[in-house]
N, C-alpha and C positions, 0 to 999 in steps of 0.2 A: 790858829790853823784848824781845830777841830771843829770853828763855827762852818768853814771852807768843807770839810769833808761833810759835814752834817747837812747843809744845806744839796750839796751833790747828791745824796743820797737822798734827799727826798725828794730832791728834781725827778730821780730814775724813778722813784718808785711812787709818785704822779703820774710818769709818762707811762709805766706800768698796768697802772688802774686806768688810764685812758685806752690805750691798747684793749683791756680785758671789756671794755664799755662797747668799743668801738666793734669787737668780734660781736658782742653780745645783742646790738642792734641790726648784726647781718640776721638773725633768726627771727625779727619782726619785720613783717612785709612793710615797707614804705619808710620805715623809721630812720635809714640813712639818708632819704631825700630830706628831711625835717633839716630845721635851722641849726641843730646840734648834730645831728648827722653830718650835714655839711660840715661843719666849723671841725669835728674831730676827723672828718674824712682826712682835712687840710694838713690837721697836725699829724696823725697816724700812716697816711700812704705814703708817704716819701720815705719813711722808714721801713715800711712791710714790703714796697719794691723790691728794697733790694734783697731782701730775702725770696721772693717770690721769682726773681730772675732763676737760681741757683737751686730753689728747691721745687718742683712740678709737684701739681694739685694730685692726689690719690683720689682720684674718679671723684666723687662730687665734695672729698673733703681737703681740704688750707690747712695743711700742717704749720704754714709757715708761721703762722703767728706767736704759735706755740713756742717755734725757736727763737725767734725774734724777745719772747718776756724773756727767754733762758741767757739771751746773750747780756741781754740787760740786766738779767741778776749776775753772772759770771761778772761786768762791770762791776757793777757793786762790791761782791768780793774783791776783784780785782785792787780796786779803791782803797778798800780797808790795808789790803795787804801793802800798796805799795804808801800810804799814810803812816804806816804800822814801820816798814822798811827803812824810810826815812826820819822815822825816829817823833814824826807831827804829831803823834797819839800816844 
């Protein structure tokens, strides 16, 4: 079972550093129409939706993102504890 949590946890914290990529190419003009732009646009918006429904832009800046990694690491703890809880670890 702790192949099972090890491997979740690096899924989040993949999807993590995509996330931080995907902000990171909104500050290069053009760089999100590119073929990797696209392709992470696919992976990363369906996720920052729903953040971005519930939390409104502060005049030209995307908090949401922000909360979006934090909910993902809260996951991760989450994991561990409830792995830890039932005794997998």
């Amino acid at each position: 079972m702790t192949f099972v949590l090890f491997l979740l946890l690096r899924l989040i914290e993949i999807y993590s550093w995509a996330l931080i990529i995907y902000i990171l190419l909104s500050w290069v003009p053009n760089l999100r129409e590119s073929k990797f732009g696209v392709m992470l646009g696919k992976i990363c918006e369906p996720y920052l939706e729903q953040f971005r429904k519930i939390i409104p832009p502060l005049g030209m800046i995307d908090i949401s993102p922000i909360v979006a990694i934090f909910v993902l690491r809260f996951a991760q703890t989450g994991l561990v504890s409830l792995f830890r809880m039932l005794g997998l670890v």
